[in-house]
N, C-alpha and C positions, 0 to 999 in steps of 0.2 A: 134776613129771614123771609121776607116779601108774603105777607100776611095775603092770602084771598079776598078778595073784597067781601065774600060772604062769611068770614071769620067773625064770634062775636066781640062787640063791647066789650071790654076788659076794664078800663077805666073813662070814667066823664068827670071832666071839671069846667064847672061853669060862673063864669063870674067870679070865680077867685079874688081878692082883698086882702092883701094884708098889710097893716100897717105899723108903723115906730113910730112915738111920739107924736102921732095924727098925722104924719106924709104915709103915702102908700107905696112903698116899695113891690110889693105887686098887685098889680091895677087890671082889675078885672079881666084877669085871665080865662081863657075858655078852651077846651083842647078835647080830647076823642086820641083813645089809643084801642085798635083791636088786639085781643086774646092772640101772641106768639109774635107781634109787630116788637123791630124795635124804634121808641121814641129819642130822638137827641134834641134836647133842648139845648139850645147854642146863644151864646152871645159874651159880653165881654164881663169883666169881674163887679159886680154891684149892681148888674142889671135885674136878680132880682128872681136867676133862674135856682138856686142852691136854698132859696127861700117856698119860692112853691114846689121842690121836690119834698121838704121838711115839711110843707103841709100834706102836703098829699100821704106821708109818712106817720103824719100825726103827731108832731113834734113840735109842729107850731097851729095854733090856734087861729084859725083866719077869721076877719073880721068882718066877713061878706062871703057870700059864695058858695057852692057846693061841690063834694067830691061824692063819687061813686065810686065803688070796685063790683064787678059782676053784679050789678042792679042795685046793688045793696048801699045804703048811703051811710057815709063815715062820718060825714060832718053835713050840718046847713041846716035850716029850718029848726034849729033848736040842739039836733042831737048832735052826739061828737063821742066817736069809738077812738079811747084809747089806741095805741101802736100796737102792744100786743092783740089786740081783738081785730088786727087790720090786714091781718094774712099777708105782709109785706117784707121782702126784703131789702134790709137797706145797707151799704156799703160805703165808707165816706174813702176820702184822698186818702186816710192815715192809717188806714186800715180795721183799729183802734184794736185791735187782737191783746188778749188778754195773756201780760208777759210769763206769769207765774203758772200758766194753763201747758199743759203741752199741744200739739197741732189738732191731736183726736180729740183733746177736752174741749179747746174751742170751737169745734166742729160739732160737737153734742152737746154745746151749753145752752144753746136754743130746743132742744128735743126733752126737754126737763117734764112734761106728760107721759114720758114713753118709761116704760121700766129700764134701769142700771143697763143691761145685756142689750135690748133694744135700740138704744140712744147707741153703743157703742159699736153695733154693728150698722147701722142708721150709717153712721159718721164714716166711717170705714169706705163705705158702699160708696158715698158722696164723695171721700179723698180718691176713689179708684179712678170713678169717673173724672176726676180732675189732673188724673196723674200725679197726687201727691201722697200715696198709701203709704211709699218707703219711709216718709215724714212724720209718721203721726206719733213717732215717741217725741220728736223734737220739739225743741222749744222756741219761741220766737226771736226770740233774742239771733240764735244761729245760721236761721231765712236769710235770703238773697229779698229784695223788693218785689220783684217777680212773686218767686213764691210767697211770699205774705201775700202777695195778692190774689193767688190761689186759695190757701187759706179762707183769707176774710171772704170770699164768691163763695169757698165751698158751706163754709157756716151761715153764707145768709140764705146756701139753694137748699140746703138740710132738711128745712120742716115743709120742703116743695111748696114756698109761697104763688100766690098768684099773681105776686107784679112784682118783682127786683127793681130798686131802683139802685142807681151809682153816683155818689157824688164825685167828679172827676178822678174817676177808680184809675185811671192808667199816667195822669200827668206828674207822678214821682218817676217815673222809667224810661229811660234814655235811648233814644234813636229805635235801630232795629229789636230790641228787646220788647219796648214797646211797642211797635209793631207787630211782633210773636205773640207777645204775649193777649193782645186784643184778637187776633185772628183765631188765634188757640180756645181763647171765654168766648168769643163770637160761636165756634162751632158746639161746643158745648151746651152753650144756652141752645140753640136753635134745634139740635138733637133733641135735647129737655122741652123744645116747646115753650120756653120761657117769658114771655111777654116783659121788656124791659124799656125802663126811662132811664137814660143817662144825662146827667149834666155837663155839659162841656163847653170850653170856650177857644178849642182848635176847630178851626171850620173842615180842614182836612181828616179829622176825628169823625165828624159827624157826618160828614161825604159819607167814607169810608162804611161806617159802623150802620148807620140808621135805613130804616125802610122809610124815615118819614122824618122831617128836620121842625122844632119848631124856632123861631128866630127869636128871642126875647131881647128889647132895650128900654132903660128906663123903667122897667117895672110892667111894659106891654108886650103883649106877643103878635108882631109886625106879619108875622106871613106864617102860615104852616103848610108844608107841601113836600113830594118828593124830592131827594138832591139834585137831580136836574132841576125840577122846578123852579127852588130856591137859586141856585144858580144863574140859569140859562133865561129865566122869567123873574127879577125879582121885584118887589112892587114900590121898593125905595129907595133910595140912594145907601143909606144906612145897610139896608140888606146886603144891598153889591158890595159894597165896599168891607165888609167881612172876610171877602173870599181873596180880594186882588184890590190893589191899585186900581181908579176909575176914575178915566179922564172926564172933563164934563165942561162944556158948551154950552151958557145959556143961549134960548132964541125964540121966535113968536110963529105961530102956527099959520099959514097962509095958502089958502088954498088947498085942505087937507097935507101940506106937509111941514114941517118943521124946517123955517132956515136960521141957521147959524152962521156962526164968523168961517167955520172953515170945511164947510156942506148943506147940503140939503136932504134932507131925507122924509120919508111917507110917515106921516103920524096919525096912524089908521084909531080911531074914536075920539080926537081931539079936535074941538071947534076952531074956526076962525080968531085970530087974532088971543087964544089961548096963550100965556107963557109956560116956557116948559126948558128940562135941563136934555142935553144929550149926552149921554152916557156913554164910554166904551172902555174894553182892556184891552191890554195891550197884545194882545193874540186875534184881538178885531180889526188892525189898522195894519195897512201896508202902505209903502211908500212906490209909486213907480217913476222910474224916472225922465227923466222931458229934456228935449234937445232945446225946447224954447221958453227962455227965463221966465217969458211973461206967461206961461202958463203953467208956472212952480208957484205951488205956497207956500214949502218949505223945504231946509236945506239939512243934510246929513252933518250931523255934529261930528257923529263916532260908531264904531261898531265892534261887538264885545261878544265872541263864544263863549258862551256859557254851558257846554257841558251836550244837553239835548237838546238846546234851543240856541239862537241867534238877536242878541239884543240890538236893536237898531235904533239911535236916538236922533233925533230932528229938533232944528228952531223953526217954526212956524215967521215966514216971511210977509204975509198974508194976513191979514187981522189981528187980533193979540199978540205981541211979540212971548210966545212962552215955548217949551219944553213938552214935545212928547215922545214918545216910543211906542215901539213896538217889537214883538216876542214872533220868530218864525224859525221854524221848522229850521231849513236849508240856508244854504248862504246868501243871501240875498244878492238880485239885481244892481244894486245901488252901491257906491263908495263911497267915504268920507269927503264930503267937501262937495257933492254932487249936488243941482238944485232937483227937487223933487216934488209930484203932485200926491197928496194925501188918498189913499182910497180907504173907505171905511164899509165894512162888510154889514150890508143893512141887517141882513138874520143876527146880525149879533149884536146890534146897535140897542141903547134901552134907551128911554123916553122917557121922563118923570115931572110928570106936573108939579110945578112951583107952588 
């Protein structure tokens, strides 16, 4: 949706806490989403992200911390608005659509201040714009995945809340459908102007979907930035290693650069005699090859087409004896069995202090 920078505030949470049996499953979380952005909170299962959505939600009681929607405070300093009083949409994996209901009842069972006729033409209006009007005698039972997940977005966009949130709304739906079916809710909300936080623990979900990713592990939020950002800049190994495979090199900082077992490279804000890791994927490393053994460091194990890429695997003959690869475009320079010198593409190289 690519929110303006002058779009306002939509939601603040600050200091977030919440805890089970005195550990803190989420530890002082802080974040900023603007009015019509979408948020993807990412990371793996128990980290802690499906728990501060349910706060923010109003479902779970945090034990520290403060949330805002449009200035207005939901929790913290004492007070705490109920879910209904929180003008929030919220959407879980399962949909939870009410089976005895037909598609138009559950679509108007959130509109229950609006007069009988109101709420049904309400509902109506929201099935159209979702592409699901011819459904609304149906029952849920009858739905495809897809459509229930139509459905449960169009019942939680009904009373035009001001922050939708999604608990991994899309990871029941298989391959391309899944992809339809996100790009489909994608335009729709952003038509609507919808300001949305999604839960997710596919890194390619959250690329994809978000104007802004936040990284959750263990119960903290590691990085929050654009998907380049998070990507292409990330500020931990944990972060990288989300999106791809990352190889990594420990070595000590000398003379403003970093040397390792098998390079050298600039480690622009890092002091002398620092330790640190050197980071790459495998779309960072190329192998060129060398007429003179003693200036290989390592040697072509194998080489595997894969479809739009070129997998290229080496044994490092040169310090560590280990296993790396690399991901290229075209067919490579190089044969099986060839000895080869490592090149590593400094723009894409990361650096992570120990």
């Amino acid at each position: 949706m690519g929110g303006a920078p002058c779009n306002p505030e939509r939601l603040r949470v600050t200091g977030l806490t919440v805890r089970v049996e005195g550990a803190p499953i989420v530890d002082k979380v802080s974040l900023s989403v603007r009015a019509g952005d979408v948020f993807c909170l990412l990371g793996p299962s128990g980290c802690g992200k499906s728990s501060t959505l349910r706060a923010i939600a109003g479902l779970v009681v945090p034990d520290a911390g403060a949330i805002s929607i449009d200035g207005e405070l939901m929790s913290g300093d004492g007070a705490f608005l109920d879910p209904e009083h929180r003008n929030v949409g919220l959407v879980f994996q399962d949909q939870a659509l009410f089976p005895h209901l037909t598609v138009l009842q559950n679509v108007a069972f959130g509109l229950q201040r609006l007069a009988k006729p109101e709420r049904a033409a309400k509902a109506r209006q929201v099935l159209e714009t979702l592409g699901m009007a011819a459904y609304a005698d149906r029952y849920p039972a009858t739905l495809s995945g897809g459509e229930k997940q139509r459905v449960a977005i169009a019942r939680a966009l009904a009373p035009r809340p001001a922050l939708l949130l999604l608990d991994e709304p899309f990871s029941g739906l298989d391959g391309s459908l899944r992809t339809a079916i996100q790009d489909e809710m994608m335009e729709v909300l952003a038509a609507l102007e919808t300001t949305v936080v999604i839960v997710t623990h596919d890194p390619e979900e959250a690329m994809r979907l978000g104007d802004r990713i936040g990284v959750m592990h263990q119960g903290q939020l590691l990085q929050v930035g654009s998907p380049t950002d998070i990507y292409e800049r990330p500020n931990d190994l944990v972060t990288a290693q989300l999106f791809s495979s990352v190889d990594c090199f420990p070595g000590t900082v000398h003379r403003g650069a970093l040397e390792t077992a098998i390079c050298t490279l600039p480690a622009p804000g890092l002091s002398d005699g620092t330790d640190a890791l050197l980071g790459f994927r495998p779309r960072a490393i190329g192998f060129e090859p060398v007429t003179d053994d003693g200036q290989a460091n390592a040697r072509v194990l194998r080489i595997r087409h894969l479809g739009d890429h070129v997998l290229v695997e080496a044994q490092l003959i040169a310090g560590p004896q280990r296993k790396i690869s690399s991901r290229v475009e075209h067919a490579p320079q190089v044969q099986t069995g060839d000895a080869v010198r490592v090149r590593i593409d400094p723009d894409r190289a990361m650096i992570f202090r120990v």
